[in-house]
Each structure stands twice: as structure tokens, then as C-alpha cells.
Backbone atoms as SQL, in Angstrom:
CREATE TABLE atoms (id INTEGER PRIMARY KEY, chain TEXT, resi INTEGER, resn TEXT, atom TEXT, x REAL, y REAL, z REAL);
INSERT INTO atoms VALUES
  (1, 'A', 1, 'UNK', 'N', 0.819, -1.184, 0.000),
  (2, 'A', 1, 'UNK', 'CA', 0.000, 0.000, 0.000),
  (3, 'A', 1, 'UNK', 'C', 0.869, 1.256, 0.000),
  (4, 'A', 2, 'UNK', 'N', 1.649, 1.284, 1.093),
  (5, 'A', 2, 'UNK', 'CA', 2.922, 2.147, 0.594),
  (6, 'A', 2, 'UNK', 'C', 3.112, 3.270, -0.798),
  (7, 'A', 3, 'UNK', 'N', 3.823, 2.200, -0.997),
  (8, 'A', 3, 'UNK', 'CA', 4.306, 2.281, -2.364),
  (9, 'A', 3, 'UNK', 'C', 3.384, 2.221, -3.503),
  (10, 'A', 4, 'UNK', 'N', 2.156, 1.628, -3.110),
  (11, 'A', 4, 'UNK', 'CA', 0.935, 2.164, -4.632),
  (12, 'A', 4, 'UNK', 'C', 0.670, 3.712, -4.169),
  (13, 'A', 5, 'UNK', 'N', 0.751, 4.075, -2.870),
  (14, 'A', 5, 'UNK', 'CA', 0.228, 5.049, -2.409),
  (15, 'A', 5, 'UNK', 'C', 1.187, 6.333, -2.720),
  (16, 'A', 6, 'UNK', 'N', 2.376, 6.295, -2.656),
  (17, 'A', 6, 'UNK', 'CA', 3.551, 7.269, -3.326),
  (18, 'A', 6, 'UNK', 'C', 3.469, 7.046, -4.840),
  (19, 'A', 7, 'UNK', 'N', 3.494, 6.152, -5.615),
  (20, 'A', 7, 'UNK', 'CA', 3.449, 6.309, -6.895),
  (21, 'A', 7, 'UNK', 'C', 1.811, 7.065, -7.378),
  (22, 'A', 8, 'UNK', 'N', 0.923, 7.073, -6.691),
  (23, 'A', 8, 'UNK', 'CA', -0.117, 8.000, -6.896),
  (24, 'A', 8, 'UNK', 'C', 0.146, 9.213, -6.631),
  (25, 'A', 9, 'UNK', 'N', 1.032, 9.585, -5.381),
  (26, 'A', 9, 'UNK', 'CA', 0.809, 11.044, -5.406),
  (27, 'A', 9, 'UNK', 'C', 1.854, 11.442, -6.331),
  (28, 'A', 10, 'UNK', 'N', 3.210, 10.526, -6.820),
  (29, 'A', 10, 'UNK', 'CA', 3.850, 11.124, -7.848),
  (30, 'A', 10, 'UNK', 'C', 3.243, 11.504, -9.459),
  (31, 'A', 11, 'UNK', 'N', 2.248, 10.695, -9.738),
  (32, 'A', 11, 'UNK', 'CA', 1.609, 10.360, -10.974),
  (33, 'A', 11, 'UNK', 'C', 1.093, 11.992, -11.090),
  (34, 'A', 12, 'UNK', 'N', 0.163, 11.820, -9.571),
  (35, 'A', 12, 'UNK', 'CA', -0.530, 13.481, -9.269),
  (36, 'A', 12, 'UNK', 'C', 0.093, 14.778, -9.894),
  (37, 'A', 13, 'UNK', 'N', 1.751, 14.663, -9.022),
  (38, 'A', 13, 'UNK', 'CA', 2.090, 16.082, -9.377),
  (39, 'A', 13, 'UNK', 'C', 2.441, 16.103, -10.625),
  (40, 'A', 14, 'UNK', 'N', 3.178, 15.187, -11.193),
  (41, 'A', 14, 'UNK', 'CA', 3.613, 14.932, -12.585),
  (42, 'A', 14, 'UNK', 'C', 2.226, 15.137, -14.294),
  (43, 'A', 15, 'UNK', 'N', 1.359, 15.105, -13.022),
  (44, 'A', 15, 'UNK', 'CA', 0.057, 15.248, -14.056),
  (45, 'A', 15, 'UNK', 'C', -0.348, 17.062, -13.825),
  (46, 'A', 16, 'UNK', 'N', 0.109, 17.410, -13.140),
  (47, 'A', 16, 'UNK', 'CA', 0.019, 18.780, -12.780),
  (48, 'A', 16, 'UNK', 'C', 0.901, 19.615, -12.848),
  (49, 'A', 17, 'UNK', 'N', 1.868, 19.697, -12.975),
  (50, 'A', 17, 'UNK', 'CA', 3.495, 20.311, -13.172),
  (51, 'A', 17, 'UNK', 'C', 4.087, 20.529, -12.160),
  (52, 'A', 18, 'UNK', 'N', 3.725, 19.579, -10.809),
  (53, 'A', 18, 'UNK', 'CA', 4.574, 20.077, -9.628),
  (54, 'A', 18, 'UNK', 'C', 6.091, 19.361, -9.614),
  (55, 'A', 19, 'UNK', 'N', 6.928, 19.715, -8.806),
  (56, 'A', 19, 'UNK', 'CA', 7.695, 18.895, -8.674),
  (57, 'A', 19, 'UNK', 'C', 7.999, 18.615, -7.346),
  (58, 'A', 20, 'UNK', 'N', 8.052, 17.221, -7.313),
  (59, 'A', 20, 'UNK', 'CA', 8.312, 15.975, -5.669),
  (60, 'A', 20, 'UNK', 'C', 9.098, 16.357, -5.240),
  (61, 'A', 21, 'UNK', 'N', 9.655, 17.307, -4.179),
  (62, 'A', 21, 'UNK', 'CA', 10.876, 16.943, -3.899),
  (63, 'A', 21, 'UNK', 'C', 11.253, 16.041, -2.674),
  (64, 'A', 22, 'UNK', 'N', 10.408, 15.687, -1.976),
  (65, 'A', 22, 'UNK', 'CA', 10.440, 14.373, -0.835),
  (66, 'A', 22, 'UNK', 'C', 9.111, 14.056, -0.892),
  (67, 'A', 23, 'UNK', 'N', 9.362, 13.001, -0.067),
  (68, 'A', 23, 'UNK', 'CA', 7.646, 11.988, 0.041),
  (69, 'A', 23, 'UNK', 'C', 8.300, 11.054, 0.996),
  (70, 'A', 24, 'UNK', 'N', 7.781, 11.237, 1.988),
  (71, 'A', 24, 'UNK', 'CA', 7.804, 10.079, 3.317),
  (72, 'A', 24, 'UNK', 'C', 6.347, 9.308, 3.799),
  (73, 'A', 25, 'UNK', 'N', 6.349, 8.138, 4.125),
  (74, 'A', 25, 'UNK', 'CA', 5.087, 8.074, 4.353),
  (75, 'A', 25, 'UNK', 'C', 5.091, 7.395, 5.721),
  (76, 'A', 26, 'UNK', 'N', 3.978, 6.989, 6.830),
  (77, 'A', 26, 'UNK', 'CA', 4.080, 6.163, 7.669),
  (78, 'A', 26, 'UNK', 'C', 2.539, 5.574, 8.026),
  (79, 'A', 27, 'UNK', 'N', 2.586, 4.808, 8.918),
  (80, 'A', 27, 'UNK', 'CA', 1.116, 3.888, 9.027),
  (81, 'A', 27, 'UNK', 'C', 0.035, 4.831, 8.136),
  (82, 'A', 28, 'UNK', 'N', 0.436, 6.354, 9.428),
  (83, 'A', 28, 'UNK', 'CA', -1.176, 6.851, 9.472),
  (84, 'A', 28, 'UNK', 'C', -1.000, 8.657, 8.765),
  (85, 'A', 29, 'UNK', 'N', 0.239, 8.420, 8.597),
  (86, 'A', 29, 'UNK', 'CA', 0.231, 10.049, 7.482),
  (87, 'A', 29, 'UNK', 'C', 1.733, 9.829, 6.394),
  (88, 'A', 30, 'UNK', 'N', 1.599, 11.013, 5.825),
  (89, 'A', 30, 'UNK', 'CA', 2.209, 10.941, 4.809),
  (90, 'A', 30, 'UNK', 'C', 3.060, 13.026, 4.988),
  (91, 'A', 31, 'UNK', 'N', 4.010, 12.977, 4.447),
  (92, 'A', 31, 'UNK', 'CA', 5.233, 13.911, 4.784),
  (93, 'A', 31, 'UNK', 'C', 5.574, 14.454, 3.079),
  (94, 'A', 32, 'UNK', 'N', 4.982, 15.122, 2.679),
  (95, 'A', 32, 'UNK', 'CA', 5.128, 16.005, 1.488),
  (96, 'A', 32, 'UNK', 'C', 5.473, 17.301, 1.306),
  (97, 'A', 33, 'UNK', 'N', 6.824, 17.213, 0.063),
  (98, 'A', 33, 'UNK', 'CA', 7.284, 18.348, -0.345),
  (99, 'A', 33, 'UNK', 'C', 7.035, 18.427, -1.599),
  (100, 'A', 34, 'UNK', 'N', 6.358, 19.719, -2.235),
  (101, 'A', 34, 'UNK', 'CA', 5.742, 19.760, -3.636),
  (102, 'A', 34, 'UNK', 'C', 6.518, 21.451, -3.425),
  (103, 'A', 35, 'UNK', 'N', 7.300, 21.090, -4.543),
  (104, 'A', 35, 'UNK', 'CA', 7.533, 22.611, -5.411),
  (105, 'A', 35, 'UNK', 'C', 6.514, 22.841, -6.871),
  (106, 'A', 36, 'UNK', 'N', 5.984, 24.208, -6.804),
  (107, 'A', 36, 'UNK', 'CA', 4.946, 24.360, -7.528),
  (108, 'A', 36, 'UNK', 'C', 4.915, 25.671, -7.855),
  (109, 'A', 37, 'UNK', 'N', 4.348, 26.066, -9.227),
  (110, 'A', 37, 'UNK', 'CA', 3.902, 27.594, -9.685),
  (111, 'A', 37, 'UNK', 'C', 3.460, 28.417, -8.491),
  (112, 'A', 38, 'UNK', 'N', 3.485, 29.366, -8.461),
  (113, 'A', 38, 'UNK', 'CA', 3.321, 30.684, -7.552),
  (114, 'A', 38, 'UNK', 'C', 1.415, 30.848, -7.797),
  (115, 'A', 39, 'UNK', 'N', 0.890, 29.928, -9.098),
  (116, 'A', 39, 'UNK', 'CA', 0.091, 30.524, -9.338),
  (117, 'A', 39, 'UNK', 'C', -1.004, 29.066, -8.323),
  (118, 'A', 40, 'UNK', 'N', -0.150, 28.437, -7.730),
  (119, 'A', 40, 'UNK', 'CA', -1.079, 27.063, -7.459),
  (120, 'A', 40, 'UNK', 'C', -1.377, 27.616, -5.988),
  (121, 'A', 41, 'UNK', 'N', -2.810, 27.888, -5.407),
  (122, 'A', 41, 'UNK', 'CA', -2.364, 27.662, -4.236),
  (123, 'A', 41, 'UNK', 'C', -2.279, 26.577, -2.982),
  (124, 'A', 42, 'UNK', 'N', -1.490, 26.288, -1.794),
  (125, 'A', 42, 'UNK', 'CA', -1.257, 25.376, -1.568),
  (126, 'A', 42, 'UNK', 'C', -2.635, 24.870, -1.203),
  (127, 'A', 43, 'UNK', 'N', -3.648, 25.325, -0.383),
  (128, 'A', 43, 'UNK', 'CA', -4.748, 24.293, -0.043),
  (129, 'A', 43, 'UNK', 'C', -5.089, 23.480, -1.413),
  (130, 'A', 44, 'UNK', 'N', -4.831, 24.364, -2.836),
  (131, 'A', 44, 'UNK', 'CA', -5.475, 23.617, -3.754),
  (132, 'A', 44, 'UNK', 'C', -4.531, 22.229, -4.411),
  (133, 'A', 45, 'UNK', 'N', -3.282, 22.742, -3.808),
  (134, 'A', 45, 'UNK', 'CA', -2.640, 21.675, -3.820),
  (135, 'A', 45, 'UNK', 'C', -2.699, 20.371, -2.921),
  (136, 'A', 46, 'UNK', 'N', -2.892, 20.914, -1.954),
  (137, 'A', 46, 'UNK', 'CA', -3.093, 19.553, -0.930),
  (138, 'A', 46, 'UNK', 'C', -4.274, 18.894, -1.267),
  (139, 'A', 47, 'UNK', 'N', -5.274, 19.913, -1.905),
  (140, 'A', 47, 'UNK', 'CA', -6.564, 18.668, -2.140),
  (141, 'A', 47, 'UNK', 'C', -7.018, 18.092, -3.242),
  (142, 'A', 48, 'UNK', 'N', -5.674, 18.503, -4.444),
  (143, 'A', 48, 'UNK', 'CA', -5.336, 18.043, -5.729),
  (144, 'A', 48, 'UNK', 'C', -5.498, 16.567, -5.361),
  (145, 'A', 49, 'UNK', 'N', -4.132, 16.618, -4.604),
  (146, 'A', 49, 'UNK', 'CA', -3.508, 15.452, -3.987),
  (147, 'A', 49, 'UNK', 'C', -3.854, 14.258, -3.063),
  (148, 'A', 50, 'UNK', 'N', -4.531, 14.840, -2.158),
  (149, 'A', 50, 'UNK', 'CA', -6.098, 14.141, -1.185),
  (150, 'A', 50, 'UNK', 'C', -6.693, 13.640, -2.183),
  (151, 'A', 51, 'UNK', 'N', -7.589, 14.090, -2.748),
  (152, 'A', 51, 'UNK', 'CA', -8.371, 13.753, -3.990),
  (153, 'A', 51, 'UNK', 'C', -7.750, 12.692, -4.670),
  (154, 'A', 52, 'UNK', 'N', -6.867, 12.965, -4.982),
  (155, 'A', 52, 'UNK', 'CA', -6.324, 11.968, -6.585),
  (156, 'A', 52, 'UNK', 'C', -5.871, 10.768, -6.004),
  (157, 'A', 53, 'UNK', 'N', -5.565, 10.814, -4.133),
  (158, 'A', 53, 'UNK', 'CA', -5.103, 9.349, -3.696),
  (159, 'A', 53, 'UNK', 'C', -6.093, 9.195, -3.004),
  (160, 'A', 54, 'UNK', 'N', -7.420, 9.474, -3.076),
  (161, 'A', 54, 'UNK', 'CA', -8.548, 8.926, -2.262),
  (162, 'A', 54, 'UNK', 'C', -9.402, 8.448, -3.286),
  (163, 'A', 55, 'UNK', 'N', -9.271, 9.293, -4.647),
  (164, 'A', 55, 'UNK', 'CA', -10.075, 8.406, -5.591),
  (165, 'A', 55, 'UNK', 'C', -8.853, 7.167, -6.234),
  (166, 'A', 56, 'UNK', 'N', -8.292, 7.342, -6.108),
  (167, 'A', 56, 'UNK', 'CA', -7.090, 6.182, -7.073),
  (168, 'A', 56, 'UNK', 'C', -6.927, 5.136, -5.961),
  (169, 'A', 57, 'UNK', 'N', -7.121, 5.102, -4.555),
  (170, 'A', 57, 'UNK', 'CA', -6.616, 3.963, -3.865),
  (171, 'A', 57, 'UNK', 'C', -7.678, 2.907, -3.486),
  (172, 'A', 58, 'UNK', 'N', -9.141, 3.170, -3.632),
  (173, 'A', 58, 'UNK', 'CA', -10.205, 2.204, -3.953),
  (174, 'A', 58, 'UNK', 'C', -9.708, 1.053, -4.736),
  (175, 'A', 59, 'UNK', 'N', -9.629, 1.819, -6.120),
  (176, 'A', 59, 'UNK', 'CA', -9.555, 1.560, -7.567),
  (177, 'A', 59, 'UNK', 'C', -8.133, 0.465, -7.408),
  (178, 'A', 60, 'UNK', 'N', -7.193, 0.727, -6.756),
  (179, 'A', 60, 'UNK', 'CA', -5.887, -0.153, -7.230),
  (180, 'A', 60, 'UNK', 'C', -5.503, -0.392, -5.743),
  (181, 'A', 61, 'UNK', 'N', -6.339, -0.418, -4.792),
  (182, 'A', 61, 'UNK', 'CA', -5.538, -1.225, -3.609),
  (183, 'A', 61, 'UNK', 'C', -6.877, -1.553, -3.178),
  (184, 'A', 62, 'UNK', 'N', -7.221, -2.822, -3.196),
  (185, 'A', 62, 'UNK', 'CA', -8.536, -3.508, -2.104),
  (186, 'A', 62, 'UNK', 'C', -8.504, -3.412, -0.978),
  (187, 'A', 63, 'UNK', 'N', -7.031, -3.636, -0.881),
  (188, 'A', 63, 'UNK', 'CA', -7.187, -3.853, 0.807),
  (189, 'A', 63, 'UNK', 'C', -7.361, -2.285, 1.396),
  (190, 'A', 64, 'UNK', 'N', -7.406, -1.259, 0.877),
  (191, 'A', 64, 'UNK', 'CA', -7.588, -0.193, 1.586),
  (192, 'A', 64, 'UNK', 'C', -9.255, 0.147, 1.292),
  (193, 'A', 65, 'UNK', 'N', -9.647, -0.152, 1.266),
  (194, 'A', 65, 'UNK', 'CA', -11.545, -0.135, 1.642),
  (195, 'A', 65, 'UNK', 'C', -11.853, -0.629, 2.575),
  (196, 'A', 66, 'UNK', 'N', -12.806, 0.544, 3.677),
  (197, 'A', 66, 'UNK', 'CA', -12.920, 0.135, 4.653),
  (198, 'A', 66, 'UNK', 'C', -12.058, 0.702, 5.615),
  (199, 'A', 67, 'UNK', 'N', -10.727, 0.930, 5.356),
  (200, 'A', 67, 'UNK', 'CA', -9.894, 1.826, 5.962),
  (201, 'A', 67, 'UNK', 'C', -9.947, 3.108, 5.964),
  (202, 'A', 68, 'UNK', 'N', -11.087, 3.603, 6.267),
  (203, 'A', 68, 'UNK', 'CA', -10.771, 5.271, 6.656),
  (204, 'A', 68, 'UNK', 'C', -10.707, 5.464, 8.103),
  (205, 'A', 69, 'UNK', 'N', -10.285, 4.913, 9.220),
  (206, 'A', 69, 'UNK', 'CA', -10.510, 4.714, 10.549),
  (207, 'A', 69, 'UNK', 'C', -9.310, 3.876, 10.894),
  (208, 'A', 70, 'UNK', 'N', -7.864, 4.494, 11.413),
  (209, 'A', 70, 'UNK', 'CA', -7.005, 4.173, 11.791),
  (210, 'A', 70, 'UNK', 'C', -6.247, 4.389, 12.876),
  (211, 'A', 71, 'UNK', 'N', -5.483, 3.958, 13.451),
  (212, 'A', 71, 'UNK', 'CA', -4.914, 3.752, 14.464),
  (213, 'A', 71, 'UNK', 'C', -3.186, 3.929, 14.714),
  (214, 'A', 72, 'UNK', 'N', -3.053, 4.857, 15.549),
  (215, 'A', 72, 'UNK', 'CA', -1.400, 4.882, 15.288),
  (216, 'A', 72, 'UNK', 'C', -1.043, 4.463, 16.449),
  (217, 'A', 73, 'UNK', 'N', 0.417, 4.577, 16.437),
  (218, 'A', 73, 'UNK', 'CA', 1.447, 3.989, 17.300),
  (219, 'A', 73, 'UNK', 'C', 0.938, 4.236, 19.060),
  (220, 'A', 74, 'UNK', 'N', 0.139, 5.962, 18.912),
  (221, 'A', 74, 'UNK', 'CA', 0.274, 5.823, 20.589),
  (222, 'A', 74, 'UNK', 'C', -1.208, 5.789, 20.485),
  (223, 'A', 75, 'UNK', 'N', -2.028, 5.318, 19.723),
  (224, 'A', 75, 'UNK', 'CA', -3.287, 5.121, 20.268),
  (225, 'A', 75, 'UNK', 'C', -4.608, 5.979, 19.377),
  (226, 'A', 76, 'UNK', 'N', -3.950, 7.093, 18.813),
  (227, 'A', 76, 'UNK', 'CA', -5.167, 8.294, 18.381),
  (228, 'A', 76, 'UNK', 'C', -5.765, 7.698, 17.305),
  (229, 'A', 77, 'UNK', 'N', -7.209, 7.619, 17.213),
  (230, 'A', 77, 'UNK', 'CA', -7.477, 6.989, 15.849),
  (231, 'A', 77, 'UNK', 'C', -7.929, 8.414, 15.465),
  (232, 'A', 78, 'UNK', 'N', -7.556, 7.893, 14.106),
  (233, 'A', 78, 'UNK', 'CA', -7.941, 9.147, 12.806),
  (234, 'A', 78, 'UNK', 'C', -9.060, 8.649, 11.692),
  (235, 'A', 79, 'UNK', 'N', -9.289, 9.583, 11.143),
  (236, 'A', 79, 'UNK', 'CA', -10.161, 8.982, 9.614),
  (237, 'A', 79, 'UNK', 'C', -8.835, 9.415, 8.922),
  (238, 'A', 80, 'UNK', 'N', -9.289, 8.868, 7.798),
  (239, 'A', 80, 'UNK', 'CA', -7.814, 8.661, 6.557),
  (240, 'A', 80, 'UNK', 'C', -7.688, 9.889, 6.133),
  (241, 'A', 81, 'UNK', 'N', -8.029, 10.893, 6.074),
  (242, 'A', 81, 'UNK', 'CA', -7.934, 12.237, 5.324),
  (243, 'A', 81, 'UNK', 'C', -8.440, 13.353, 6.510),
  (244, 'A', 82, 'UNK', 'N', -7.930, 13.127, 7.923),
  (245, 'A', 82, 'UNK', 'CA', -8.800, 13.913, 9.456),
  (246, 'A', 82, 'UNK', 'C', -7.900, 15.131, 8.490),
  (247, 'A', 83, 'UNK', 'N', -8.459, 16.607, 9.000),
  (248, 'A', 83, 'UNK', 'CA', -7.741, 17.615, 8.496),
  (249, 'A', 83, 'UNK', 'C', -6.359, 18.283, 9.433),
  (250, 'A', 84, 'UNK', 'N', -5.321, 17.862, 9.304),
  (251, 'A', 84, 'UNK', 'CA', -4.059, 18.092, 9.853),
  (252, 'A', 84, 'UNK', 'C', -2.941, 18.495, 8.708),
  (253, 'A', 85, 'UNK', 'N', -2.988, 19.763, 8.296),
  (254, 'A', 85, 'UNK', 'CA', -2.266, 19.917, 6.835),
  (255, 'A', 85, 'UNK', 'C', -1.527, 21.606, 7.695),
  (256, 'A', 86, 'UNK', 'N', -0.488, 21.715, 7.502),
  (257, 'A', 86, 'UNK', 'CA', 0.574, 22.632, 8.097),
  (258, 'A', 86, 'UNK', 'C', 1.359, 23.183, 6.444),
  (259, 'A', 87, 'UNK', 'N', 1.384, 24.186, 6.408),
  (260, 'A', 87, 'UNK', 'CA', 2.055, 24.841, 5.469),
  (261, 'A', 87, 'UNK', 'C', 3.544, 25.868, 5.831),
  (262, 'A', 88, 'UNK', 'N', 4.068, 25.570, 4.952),
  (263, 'A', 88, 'UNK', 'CA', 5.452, 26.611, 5.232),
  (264, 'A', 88, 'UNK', 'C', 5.866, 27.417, 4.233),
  (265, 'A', 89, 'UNK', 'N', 5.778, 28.241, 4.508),
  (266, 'A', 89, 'UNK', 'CA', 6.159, 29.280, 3.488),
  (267, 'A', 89, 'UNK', 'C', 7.185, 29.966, 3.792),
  (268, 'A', 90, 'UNK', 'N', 8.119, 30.418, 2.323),
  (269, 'A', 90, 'UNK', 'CA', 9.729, 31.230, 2.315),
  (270, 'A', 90, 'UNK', 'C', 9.281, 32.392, 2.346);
């Protein structure tokens, strides 16, 4: 799941003109760096990206149906997309 799950969000930016510059992922989130036009803005980027791996991971991973309700290391359960999105700007 992983790894279908990074090759979606790469497919994403690559279908959009961003460019990856890291991608980490773990159980219950995922760690993204997208360099992008001045003209993109980031919420619309993050929900490019939400979007394109919430509709694409039905479709090409079974075992993730049913999984929007997860569980991490110290206990917090989340839904798969809870809203926790932090931006940084230069």
C-alpha cells in the first residue's frame, strides 16, 4: 500500500506540473514536499492530492476499503484524510 500510495501522489504532481521533492510516508500520514507555480495555491494543492489518492486507492488497492478509521502507534485513531495539513512558506 505504501508504495501504490507514493506512486499516486507522484503520478498526481507529474500530471500537474509540480515537482516531488520528498515523500515520506508512515502507518497513518504521509510527509510532502511539492515545489509548484506561484500561481497554485497550496490548499489547492493539498486537495489536488487528497483527492487523486482517495479516488485512485479504492480503484488499485482492495485492501484499503474500509480503511478510513485508523490507528497509530500511541493510540489516536484518525479517519484517513482527518484535516491536519501545516504549510510553510519562504
Amino acid at each position: 500500500m505504501e508504495t501504490a500510495g507514493k506512486a499516486l501522489i507522484a503520478e498526481c504532481c507529474d500530471q500537474h506540473g509540480f515537482r516531488l521533492l520528498a515523500l515520506e510516508t508512515d502507518i497513518d500520514h504521509v510527509h510532502c514536499f511539492v515545489s509548484a507555480s506561484p500561481r497554485w495555491a497550496q490548499a489547492t494543492i493539498v486537495g489536488l492530492l487528497k483527492g487523486y489518492t482517495s479516488r485512485g486507492a479504492p480503484g488499485t488497492l482492495p485492501e484499503a476499503r474500509g480503511a478510513s478509521v485508523t490507528e497509530n502507534s500511541s493510540g489516536h485513531r484518525r479517519t484517513t484524510w482527518e484535516r491536519q495539513v501545516r504549510y510553510r512558506q519562504r
